[in-house]
Every structure is written in structure tokens, then in C-alpha cells.
C-alpha positions as a printed Julia matrix, in Angstrom:
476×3 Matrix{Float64}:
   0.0     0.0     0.0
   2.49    2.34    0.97
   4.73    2.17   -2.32
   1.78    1.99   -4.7
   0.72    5.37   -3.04
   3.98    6.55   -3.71
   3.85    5.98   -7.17
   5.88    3.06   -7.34
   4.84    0.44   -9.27
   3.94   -2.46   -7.16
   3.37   -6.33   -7.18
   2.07   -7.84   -3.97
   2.51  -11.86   -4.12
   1.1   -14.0    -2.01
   0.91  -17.98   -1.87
  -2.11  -19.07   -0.41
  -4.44  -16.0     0.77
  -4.19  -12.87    2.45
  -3.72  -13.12    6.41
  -4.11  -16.93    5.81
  -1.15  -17.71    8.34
   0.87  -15.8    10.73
  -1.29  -12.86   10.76
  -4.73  -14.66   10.74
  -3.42  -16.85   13.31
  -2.73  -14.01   15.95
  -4.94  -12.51   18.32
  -6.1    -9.79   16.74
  -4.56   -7.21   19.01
  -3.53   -3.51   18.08
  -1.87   -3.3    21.89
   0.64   -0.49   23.16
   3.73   -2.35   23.42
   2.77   -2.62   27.28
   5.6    -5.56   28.04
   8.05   -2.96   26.71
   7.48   -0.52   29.31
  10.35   -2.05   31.33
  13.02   -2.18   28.84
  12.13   -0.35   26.13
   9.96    2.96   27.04
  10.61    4.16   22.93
   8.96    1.4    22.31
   6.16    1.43   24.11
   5.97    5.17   23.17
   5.66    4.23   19.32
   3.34    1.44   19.54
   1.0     3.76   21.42
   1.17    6.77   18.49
   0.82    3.89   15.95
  -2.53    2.54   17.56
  -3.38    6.22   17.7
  -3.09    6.04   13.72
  -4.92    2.77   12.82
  -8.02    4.01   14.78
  -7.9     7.04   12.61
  -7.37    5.29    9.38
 -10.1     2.62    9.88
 -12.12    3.18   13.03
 -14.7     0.89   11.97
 -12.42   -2.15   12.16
 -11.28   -1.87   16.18
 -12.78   -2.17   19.2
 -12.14   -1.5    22.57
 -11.12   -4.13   25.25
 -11.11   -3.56   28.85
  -9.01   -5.84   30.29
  -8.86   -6.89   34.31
  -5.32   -8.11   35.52
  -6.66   -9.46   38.77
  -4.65  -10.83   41.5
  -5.1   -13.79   44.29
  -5.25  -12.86   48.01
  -2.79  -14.3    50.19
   0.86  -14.28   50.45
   1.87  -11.44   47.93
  -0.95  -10.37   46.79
  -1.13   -6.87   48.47
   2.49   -6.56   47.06
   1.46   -8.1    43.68
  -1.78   -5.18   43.22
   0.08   -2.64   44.47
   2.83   -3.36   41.75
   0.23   -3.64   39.08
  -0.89   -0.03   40.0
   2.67    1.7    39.62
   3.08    0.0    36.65
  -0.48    0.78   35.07
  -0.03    4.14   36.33
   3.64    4.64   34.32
   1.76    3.16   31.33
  -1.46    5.92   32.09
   0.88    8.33   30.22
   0.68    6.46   26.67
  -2.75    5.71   26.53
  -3.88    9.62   25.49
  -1.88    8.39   22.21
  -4.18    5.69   21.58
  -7.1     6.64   22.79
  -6.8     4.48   25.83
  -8.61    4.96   29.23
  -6.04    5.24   32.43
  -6.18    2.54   34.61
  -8.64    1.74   37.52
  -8.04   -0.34   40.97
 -10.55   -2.46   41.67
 -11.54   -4.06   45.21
 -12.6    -7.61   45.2
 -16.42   -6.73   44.87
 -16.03   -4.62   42.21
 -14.02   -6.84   40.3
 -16.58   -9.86   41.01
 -19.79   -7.3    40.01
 -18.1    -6.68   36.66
 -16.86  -10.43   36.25
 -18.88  -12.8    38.14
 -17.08  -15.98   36.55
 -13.85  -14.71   38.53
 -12.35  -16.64   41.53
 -14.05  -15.67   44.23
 -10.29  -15.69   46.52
  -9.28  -12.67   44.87
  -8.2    -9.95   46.43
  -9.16   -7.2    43.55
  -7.86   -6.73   39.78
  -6.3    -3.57   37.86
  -8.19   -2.68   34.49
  -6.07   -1.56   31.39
  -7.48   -0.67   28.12
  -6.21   -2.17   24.69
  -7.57   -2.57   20.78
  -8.52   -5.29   19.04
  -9.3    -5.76   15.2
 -10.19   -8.13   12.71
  -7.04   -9.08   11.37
  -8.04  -10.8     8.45
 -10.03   -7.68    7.44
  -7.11   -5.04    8.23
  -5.08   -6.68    5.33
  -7.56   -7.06    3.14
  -8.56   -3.61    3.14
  -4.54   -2.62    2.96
  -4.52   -4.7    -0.54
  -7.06   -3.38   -1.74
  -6.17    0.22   -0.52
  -2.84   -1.05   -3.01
  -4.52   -2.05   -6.11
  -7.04    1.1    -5.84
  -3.3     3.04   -5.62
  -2.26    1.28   -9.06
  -0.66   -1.71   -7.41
  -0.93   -5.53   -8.99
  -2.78   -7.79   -6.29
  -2.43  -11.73   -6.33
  -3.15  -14.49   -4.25
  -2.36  -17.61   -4.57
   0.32  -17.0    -6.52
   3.7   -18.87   -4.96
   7.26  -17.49   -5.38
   8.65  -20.81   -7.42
  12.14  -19.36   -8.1
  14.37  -15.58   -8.42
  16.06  -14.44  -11.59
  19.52  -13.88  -10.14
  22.06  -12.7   -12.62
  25.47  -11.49  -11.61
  24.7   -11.06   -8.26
  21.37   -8.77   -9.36
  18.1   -10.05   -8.13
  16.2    -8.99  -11.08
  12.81  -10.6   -10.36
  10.4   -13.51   -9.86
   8.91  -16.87  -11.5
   5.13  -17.61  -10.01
   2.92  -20.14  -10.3
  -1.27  -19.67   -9.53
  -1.78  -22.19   -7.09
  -5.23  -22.88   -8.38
  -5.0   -23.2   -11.85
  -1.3   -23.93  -12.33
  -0.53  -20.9   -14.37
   3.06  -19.8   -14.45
   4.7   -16.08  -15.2
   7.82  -13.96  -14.5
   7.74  -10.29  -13.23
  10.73   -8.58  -13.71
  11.19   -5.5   -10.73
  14.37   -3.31   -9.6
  13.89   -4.54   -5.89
  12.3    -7.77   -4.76
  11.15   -7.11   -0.77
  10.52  -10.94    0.79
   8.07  -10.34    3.44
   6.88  -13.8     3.73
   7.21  -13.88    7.87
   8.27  -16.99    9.19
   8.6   -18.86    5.62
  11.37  -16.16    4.78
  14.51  -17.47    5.92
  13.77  -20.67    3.39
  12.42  -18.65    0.66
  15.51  -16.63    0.38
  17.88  -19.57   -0.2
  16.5   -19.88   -3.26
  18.29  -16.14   -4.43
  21.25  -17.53   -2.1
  20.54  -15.21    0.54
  20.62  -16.13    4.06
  19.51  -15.13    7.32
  18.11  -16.58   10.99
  14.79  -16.46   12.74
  13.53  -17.73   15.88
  10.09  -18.98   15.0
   7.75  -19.03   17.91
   4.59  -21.27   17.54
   1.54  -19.76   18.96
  -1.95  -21.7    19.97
  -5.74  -19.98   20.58
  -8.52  -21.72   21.11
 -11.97  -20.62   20.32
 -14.75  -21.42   22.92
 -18.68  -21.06   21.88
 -20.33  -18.35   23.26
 -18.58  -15.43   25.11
 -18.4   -16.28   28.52
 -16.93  -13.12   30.09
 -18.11   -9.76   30.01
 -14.5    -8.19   30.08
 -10.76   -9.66   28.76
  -9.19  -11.37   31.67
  -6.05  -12.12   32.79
  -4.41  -15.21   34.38
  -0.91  -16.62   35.32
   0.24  -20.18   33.76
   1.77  -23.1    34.94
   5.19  -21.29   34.52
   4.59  -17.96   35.05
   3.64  -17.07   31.82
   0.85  -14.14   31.49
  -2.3   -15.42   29.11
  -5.58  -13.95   28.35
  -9.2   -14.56   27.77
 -11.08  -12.09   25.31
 -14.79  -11.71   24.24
 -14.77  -11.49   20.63
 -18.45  -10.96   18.56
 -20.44  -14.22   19.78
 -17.12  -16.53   21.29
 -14.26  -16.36   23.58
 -10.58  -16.92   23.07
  -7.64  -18.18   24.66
  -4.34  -17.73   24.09
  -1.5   -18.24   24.0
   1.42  -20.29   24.16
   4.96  -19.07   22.9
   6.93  -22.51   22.17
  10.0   -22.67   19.5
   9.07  -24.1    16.52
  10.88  -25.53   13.83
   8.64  -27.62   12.09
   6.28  -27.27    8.81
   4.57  -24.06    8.57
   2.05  -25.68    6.07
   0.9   -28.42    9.0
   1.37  -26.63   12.18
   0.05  -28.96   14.81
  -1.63  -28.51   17.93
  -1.22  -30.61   20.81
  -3.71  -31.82   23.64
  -0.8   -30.56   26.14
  -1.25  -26.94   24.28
  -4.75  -26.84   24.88
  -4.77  -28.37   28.27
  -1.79  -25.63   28.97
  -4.35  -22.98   28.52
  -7.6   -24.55   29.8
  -5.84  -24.7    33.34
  -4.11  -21.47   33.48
  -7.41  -19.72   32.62
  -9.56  -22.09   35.01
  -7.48  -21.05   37.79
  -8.92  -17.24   37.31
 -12.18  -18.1    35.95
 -13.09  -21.68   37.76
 -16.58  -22.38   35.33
 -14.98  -21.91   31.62
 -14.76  -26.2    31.09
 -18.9   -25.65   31.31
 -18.27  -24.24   28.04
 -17.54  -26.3    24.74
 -14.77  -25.48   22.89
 -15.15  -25.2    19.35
 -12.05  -24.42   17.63
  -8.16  -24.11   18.13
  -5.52  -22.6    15.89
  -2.01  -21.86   15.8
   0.47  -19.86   14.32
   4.0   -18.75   14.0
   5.7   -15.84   15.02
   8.92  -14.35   12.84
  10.76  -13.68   16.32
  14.4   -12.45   15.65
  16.82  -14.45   16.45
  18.67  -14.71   19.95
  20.92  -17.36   21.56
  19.08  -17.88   25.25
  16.37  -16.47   26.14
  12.85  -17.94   26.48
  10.93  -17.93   24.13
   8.67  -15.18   25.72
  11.3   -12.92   26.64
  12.41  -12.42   23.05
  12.62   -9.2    21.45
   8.98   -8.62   19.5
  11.24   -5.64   17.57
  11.49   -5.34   13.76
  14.69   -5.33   11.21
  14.89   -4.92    7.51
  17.83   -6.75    5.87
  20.03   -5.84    2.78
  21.26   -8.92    1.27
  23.29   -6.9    -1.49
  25.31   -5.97    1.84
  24.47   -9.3     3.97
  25.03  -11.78    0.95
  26.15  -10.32   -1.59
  22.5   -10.12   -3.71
  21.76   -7.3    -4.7
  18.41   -5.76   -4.93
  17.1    -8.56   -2.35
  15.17   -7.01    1.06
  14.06   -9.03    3.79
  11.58   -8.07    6.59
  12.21   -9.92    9.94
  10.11   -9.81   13.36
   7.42   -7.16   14.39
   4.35   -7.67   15.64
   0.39   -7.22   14.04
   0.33   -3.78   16.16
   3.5    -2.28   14.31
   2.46   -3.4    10.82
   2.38   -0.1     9.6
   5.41    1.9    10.87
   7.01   -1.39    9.48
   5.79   -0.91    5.9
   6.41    2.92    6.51
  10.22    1.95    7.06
  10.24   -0.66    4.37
   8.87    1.96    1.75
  11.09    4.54    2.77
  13.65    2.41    2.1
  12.46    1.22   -1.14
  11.6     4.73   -2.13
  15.35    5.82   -1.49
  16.96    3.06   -3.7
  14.55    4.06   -6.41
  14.9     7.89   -6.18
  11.39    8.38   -5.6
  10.94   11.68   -2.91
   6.96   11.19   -2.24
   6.95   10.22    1.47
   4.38    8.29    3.27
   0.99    8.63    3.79
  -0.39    5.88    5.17
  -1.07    7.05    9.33
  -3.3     9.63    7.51
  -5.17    8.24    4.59
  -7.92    6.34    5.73
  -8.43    2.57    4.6
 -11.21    1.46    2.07
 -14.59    2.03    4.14
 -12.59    4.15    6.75
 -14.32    7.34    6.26
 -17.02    6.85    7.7
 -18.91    4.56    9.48
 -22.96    4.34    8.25
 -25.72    4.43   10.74
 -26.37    0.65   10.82
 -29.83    0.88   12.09
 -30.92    3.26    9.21
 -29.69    1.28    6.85
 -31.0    -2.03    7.85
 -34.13   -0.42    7.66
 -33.92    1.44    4.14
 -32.92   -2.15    2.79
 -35.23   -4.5     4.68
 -32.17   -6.5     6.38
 -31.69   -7.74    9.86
 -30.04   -5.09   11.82
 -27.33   -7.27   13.19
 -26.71   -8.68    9.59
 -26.27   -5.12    8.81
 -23.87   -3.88   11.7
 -21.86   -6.74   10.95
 -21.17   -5.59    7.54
 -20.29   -1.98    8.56
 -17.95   -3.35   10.82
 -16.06   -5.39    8.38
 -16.5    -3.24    5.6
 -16.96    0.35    6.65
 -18.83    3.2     4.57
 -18.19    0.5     1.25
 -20.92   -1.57    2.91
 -23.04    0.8     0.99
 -21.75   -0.91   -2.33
 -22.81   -4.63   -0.5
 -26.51   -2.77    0.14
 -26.49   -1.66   -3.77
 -25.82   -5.05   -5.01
 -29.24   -6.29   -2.69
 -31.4    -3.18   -4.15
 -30.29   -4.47   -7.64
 -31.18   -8.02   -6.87
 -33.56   -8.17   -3.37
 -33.25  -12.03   -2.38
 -29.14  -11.59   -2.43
 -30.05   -9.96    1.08
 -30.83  -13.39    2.97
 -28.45  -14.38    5.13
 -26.28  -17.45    3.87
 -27.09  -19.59    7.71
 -29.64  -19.47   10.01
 -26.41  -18.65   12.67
 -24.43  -16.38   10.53
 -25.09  -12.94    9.98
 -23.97  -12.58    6.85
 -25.79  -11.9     3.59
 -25.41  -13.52    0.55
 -24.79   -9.84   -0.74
 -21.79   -9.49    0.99
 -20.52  -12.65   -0.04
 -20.86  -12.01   -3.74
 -19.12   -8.34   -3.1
 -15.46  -10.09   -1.66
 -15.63  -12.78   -4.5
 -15.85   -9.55   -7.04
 -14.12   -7.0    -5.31
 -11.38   -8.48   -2.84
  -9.99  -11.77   -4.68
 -12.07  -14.31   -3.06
 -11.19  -17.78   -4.64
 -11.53  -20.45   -2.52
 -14.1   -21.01    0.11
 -11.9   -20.58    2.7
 -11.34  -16.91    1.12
 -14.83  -16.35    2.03
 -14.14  -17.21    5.62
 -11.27  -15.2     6.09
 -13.57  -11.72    4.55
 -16.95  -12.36    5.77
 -15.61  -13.97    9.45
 -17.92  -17.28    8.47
 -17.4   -20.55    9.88
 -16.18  -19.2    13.12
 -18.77  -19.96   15.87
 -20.01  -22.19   17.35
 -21.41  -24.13   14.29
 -17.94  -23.8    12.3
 -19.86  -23.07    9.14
 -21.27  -26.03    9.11
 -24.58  -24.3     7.91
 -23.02  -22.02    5.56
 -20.29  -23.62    3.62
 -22.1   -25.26    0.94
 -24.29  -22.21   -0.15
 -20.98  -20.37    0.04
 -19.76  -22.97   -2.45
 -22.31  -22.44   -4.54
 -22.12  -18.82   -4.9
 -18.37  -18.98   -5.63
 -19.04  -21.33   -8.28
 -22.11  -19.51   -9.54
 -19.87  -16.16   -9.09
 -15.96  -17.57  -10.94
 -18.59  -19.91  -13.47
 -16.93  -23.41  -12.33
């Protein structure tokens, strides 16, 4: 997004679909850098100004999360709350920058009167106040922001090989993944910013370099169980979280090193149990609930000899392998986080921009996102259109002030506004809209876009009229 609006003519590859690993598989968080406040105050400055910027760019796509860090009474514990408020209270002084509310100390009856599934042996809690988003949305909405900019946008298009001549990388063989169509793109600078797949991408150009890949589990239970995020210490004093999110709650998450296949990450009934019993221990009733999903990830961390895995750096670095390797015109993006995504294509595109000669600077922390102008009255327009509110809200959520173009396409043809499950508030409309507008392929595309096949049903209602449509919609 950021080079396209720079004028710089852009080609954004992608292998399978967009946010269909390490950033899908996160939780969704555009946090402060809080666990930086220690070590790293800068940081914890930045990632506060750069939450301040994605709610301006598309406000319709976060929303708030009041968190409770409580704390068990007992040996410690008066120590333990106090600590939480001098720490909350150095961290009070970012949250202006992101819109964030200052702490609050809570006794043990006002913790238990907001969260009644808490232990009742606490001795009281300390809120905080973070974002969340829909991360599969957020990069959609940056790709298309790219191709609306002049950039070329393809999924499921893999990488096969470089053209490497005299130390030059001067571009790129692909192959569709779908239809087994093959190409080459020549381009000045190739920038791999594949994640955790990069370090074995790159060998391919004969470019090198280390990361420490950190495999991350959630799981998904089926209704939301909590009326606030919640805290909880693990087995080995790791911090983990529970979060309301639309109709379910999540866990996560483990932070284990990982160097296995990315394709087939698996998830392990230790994982799961590792999380189930470092939650139960703050909120005693959650194995009432059925859980419904589970998915893991893995994180780009950079690499360090000895520590933890949860004590490594979540910091960003670009490397030059005309100066690391001797390949020319080959970039590499390594670490970061979901919540720094954009200062890190900021520094990427300065970069890029520099090599290239081009002076336009960036834009992206003020011009909003597709559908991030404004945000409809929901209501209003569920009732101009004849749709289910909800349905409606939904769709402004995901898709902003553009949800108008979803509502045109059900004026045009009426019974495209039924919903495609009895348990899925999404219209049929909407569904037709990402296969023709946001490179929808696959029905697992559709998931990713419209948030299907996430609930408690797991789109088991809903997949084969998606199916349908798609094939209806590409003409299989």
C-alpha cells in the first residue's frame, strides 16, 4: 500500500491467501507495546502513536477491550496489586496516544460485580485498556487500498524461483496455485516479506539469514463467557488472556520454538490443556463451556541465543542482502508484531523509495483505509434495505462506509439480502461483493472476509451455499 501510493509500481505476491497464516493466526490485538514498558519505554511510546493512527485510518475495524489483571489474596498479593498499579499508572501516560482509558483499581467486589465468573479468593484486579481488530479484514482492506493506488494484487500465486544474474536479483517466476498458471515479473527490488517462511524462501536467491520462530496456539470457545478480557498466570509464570470477541471467547497463548512445517502446524492436547488450566485457575466455570475451535500460528521472532521464548525481542529489522550476501536488490523483513504493521511498511517503503529515487513520502497514518471514512448508521440502513439489523452492523464493521456498495448489489437483486445460515449474519450480498471486489477464490477466502465458519457451528450451515455462490460467481 504504501509504495503503490507513492507511485511506485507495485506487485504484492502471495501464496495461499491474504492473512491466511501468521497474521490470521494471531490474536487480533492492536496493543501499546505494554511488556516494553520495562526495557524499552521508545517502544512502548511508538506502539501507542501507531494505535493512535490505525483508529484514525479505519475506526470501523477496532474495538475496545477492557481488560482486568486481577490478582489472588494471600501471600503477595497486596504486594502483587500494588505493583500492578505503579506500573499501570507509568503506562497511564501512553494511553492519550491511543485513545486508551487510564487505569482503575478495583476491590474484590467490584471486580466480582463486573466479572462474576472470577475466583471468588481474589483480592481485587487492575483494568487496562487495549484494541482489538479483525485481522483478516485489516489486510484485506490494505490490498485493496494497493490495487485502488495502481498496485498488482495476487493471491495464490507462490514465489517458485528468483532471476539472479550477476549477483542482481532482477525478479520472480510464479505459479497460480489454483490453476497452475506460471509467469515472471521482472522489478528493480524484490522485498521478501513472507514472515516466518522467509529465511527458506531466500535460499533460493542464495541469501541467508536466521529467525527464531515461535509457535503460537488460541482456542476458540462457543459463546462469550466473560463480560470483560481477563487475565491469568500459567503453569510457569507465563501471562495469558481470555477475550470476548463478537459471539465466542478466546484463549491464548502459548509461545513454544518451533521448527517444524509451517504448512501443518500442529496442535497438541498438552497446548490446549496448557491454557484450559491457566485460565480455570482465574475463571473456575470456563470447562462448562464447549470449545469449538483451536488454531495456531507462527511468530517471525528475531533471532537470539538464550532467552525464552517469551522474553524475546517482539522488535522489527529490515535486511540488505546486497550488503548481507552479496544479492543485490534482495530485502528481507524480519520480526514485528500485528500492532506495528504499519510503521514497518512505513520503514520498508522509505527504504524502497530511497533506492529508487522516488521523494513522495508516506501517507499511510493519515489516509484512511477502504470504508474508513465513515462509518454508516447501521440501524438506518437495515431499515432502508429490509435486512436484519445485526446482519447489517456486521457488515459496517467489516467493511466500513463501502458496505453501501454490499446494500447496492441487494437493491439491484432483493433475495441476495438473505443471510447465507440461520447462525451467521452474513448476507449472501456481501458474499458475492469479496468474490468480485477483494480476490475471493476459494471457500476458505470467504471465511477469512466475511468472518464465516467461526462460531459455534464452524460453518457447518453455511459452507455449501458459500460454495455455490463462488461457483455460480468464478462460473466453475
Amino acid at each position: 500500500r504504501d509504495t503503490a501510493m507513492r507511485g511506485i509500481r507495485t506487485l504484492l505476491l502471495e501464496k495461499n491467501d491474504f492473512a491466511a497464516a501468521t497474521t490470521g493466526a494471531s490474536s487480533g490485538m492492536i496493543h501499546g507495546g505494554l511488556r516494553y514498558l520495562t526495557s524499552d519505554v521508545g517502544t512502548t511510546e511508538l506502539s501507542c502513536t501507531d494505535s493512535g493512527y490505525i483508529q484514525k485510518i479505519c475506526p470501523h475495524l477496532l474495538f475496545r477491550i477492557p481488560f482486568l489483571a486481577p490478582v489472588f489474596e494471600g501471600a503477595g498479593g497486596r504486594a502483587m496489586i500494588e505493583l500492578y498499579e505503579a506500573f499501570f499508572s507509568v503506562y497511564d501516560r501512553y494511553q492519550p496516544l491511543k485513545n486508551g482509558k487510564p487505569h482503575t483499581r478495583l476491590s474484590r467486589e467490584d471486580a466480582l460485580a463486573i466479572e462474576p465468573g472470577l475466583h471468588p479468593k481474589i483480592l481485587g484486579a487492575v483494568t487496562m485498556d487495549e484494541y482489538g481488530i479483525d485481522a483478516y479484514r485489516l489486510v484485506v482492506a490494505n490490498a485493496v487500498s494497493a490495487a485502488e493506488a495502481g498496485a498488482k494484487v495476487l493471491n495464490h500465486t507462490e514465489v517458485t524461483d528468483f532471476l539472479v544474474d550477476a549477483g542482481k536479483v532482477l525478479g520472480v517466476k510464479t505459479r497460480d496455485t489454483l490453476t497452475g498458471e506460471t509467469a515472471t515479473w521482472r522489478a528493480r527490488i524484490v522485498f521478501n516479506a513472507t514472515g516466518p517462511y522467509g529465511p527458506a524462501f531466500i535460499r533460493k536467491a542464495g541469501a541467508r539469514y536466521k529467525l527464531r520462530p515461535a509457535k503460537g496456539v488460541h482456542i476458540t470457545l462457543e459463546r462469550r463467557i466473560s463480560n470483560v478480557a481477563v487475565t491469568a498466570t500459567s503453569i510457569d509464570g507465563r501471562q495469558i488472556f481470555m477475550i470476548p470477541q463478537e459471539n465466542t471467547t478466546i484463549i491464548g497463548t502459548t509461545d513454544d520454538d518451533y521448527y517444524g512445517d509451517l504448512d501443518r502446524i500442529p496442535i497438541l492436547e498438552d497446548e490446549i490443556e496448557y491454557l484450559l488450566q491457566g485460565m480455570e485457575r482465574m475463571m473456575p466455570g470456563i470447562r462448562r463451556h464447549r470449545m469449538v475451535h483451536a488454531w495456531a500460528g507462527v511468530r517471525p521472532t528475531l533471532y537470539k541465543w538464550g532467552p525464552i521464548e517469551d522474553k524475546l525481542s517482539r522488535e522489527h529489522e529490515i535486511y540488505d542482502h546486497g550488503e548481507r550476501d552479496g544479492v543485490a536488490n534482495l530485502f528481507s523483513m524480519a520480526g514485528g508484531k500485528l500492532a506495528s504493521y504499519r510503521v514497518m511498511s512505513e520503514e520498508a517503503a522509505d527504504l524502497v523509495a530511497k533506492r529508487l529515487g522516488v521523494a513522495a513520502g508516506c501517507a499511510t497514518h493519515t489516509s484512511a483505509l477502504p470504508g474508513g471514512d465513515e462509518t454508516p448508521d447501521a440501524r438506518k440502513l437495515a431499515e432502508a434495505h429490509r435486512l436484519h439489523p445485526h446482519a447489517v452492523a456486521r457488515m459496517i464493521y467489516r467493511h466500513g462506509s463501502r458496505a453501501r456498495e454490499i446494500l447496492e448489489i441487494v437493491r439491484e437483486t432483493p433475495r441476495w439480502g438473505r443471510l447465507v445460515s440461520q447462525t451467521e449474519p452474513v448476507t449472501e450480498a456481501e458474499v458475492r461483493y469479496v468474490i468480485r471486489k477483494e480476490w475471493a477464490r476459494t471457500v476458505g477466502d470467504i471465511h477469512r472476509r466475511c468472518r464465516t465458519g467461526g462460531g459455534a457451528a464452524q460453518g457447518g450451515g453455511s459452507t455449501a451455499v458459500l460454495a455455490q455462490i463462488l461457483g455460480e460467481e468464478l462460473e466453475l
